[in-house]
N, C-alpha and C positions, 0 to 999 in steps of 0.2 A: 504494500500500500504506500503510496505518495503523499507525504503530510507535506498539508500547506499551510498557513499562518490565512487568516481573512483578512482584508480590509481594514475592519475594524479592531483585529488582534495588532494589526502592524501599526497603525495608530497608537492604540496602547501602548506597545512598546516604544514608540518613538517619546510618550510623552513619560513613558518610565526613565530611559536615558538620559533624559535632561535633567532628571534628579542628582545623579553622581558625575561626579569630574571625571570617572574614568569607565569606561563602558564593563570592565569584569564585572564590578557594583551589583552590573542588574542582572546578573546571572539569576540569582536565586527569585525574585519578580518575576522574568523572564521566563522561567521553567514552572512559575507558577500560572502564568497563562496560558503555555503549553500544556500541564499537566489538566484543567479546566476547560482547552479546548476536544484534547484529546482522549482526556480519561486515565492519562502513564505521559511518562517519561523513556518510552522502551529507545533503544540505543536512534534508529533510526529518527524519533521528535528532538535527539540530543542533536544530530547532527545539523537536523533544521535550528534549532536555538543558535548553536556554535554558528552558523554560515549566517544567519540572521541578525547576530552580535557580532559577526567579524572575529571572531573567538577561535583558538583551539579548541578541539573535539576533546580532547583529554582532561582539557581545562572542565570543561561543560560535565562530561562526566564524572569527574574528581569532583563535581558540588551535587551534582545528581544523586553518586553512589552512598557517598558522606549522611546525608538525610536520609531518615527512613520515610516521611513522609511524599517524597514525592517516588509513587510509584515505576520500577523499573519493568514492566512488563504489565498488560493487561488483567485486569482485576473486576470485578462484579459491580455491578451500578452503585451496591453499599458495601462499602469497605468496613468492619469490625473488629477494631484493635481491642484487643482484651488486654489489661492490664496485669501481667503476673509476677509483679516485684513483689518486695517482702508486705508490705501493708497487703497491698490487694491478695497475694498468695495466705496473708495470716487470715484474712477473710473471708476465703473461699475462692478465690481468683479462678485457681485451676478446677473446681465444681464449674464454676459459670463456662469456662472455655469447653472444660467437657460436655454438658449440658447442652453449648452452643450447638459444638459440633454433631452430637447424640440429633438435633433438633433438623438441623440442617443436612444431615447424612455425607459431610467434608470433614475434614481434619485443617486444622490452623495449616497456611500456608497452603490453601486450595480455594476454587470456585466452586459455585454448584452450575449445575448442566444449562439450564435456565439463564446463565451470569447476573442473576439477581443479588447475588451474596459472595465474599471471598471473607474470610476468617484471616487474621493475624495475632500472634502474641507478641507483643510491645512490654517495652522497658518503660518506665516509670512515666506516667501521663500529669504528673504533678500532681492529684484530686487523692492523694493520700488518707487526708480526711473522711472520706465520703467514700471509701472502698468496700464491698470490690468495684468497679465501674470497668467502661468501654467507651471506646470512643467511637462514632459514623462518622467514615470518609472524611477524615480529618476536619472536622468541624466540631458537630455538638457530641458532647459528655454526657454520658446517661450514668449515675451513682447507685451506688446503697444495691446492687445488684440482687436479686432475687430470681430462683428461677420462672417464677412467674410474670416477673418484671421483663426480662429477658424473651418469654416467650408473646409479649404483648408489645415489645418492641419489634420484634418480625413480624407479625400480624398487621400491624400501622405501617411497615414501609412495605409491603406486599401490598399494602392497597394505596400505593403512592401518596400516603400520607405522613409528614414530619411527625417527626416526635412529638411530645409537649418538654419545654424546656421544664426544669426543677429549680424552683426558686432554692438556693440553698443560701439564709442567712448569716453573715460572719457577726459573731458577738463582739460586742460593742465593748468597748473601755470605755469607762467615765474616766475622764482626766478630771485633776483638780485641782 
C-alpha cells in the first residue's frame, strides 16, 4: 500500500514546523498525525514522515521505535493497554488482562479476526492510584478495573460508543 499524507495533513504539518527552529523537533507531532491518519507507524508511514520532514529514515524510526505509543504495525480500531506494573499487578492487573483476553478469545500482543480489538501489556500508565486500569488507543483511562467493568467497556465500543469518562477526585489540602 502507498501512504500518502492529504492536503490537509500537509498543512498541519507545515504549521507544526514553524513551531521549532529545527525540523527533527517535529518528528514526534509528525508521526502523530501519521499515526491518526493511518492507524501505525508501520516502517513504510516512517518512510513517508522521514521524506516529508526531509529526515533520515533511521532518525524517524529511532523516535518511532523508542515510544510504545505510536504503533509499529497495524492494530484493531481499539487498542487496550493493560496496565501490569506492581500497583496494577498488586491489584489484579494480570486477572483483568487475563479476563480480557478469556473475553476477546486473543492473547496481549494480538488482534481479533474482526480488527475491532488488539490487547497490549504496558508498563506503568501513571493512574497508580486508581489501579488496576487500561488505557483505549492511547487516549482515555478507564480505572478501578472490574471484570464486569471490563466487560461493559467492550460492549460500548462494539457498539461505536465512547466510554463515559470517571470523574476521579484529587483530595484537596486546606492550606493555612
Amino acid at each position: 500500500m502507498a501512504y500518502e499524507f492529504t492536503e490537509e495533513d500537509l498543512q498541519e504539518i507545515e504549521k507544526i514546523k514553524a513551531k521549532y527552529p529545527e525540523v527533527k523537533a517535529a518528528t514526534l507531532p509528525v508521526l502523530w498525525v501519521a499515526q491518526n491518519r493511518f492507524g501505525h507507524v508501520e516502517p513504510d508511514v516512517q518512510k513517508l514522515v522521514a521524506d516529508t520532514l526531509g529526515l533520515p529514515q533511521a532518525h524517524v524510526h529511532g523516535v518511532a521505535s523508542f515510544y510504545t505509543q505510536y504503533y509499529k504495525e497495524k492494530k484493531g480500531e481499539h487498542v487496550l493497554d493493560v496496565c501490569t506494573c506492581l500497583s496494577c499487578q498488586l491489584c489484579g492487573g494480570y486477572d483483568i488482562l487475563e479476563h480480557l483476553e478469556n473475553k476477546l478469545g486473543i492473547k496481549a500482543g494480538e488482534t481479533t479476526e474482526d480488527g475491532k480489538f488488539s490487547i497490549q501489556e504496558v508498563e506503568c500508565l501513571g493512574a497508580c492510584g486508581y489501579a488496576p486500569m487500561l488505557q483505549v488507543t492511547n487516549d482515555q483511562y478507564v480505572n478501578n478495573l472490574t471484570p464486569e467493568k471490563v466487560d461493559d467497556l467492550i460492549e460500548t465500543l462494539k457498539a461505536g460508543k465512547e466510554p463515559e469518562y470517571d470523574q476521579i477526585g484529587m483530595p484537596l489540602r486546606k492550606v493555612k
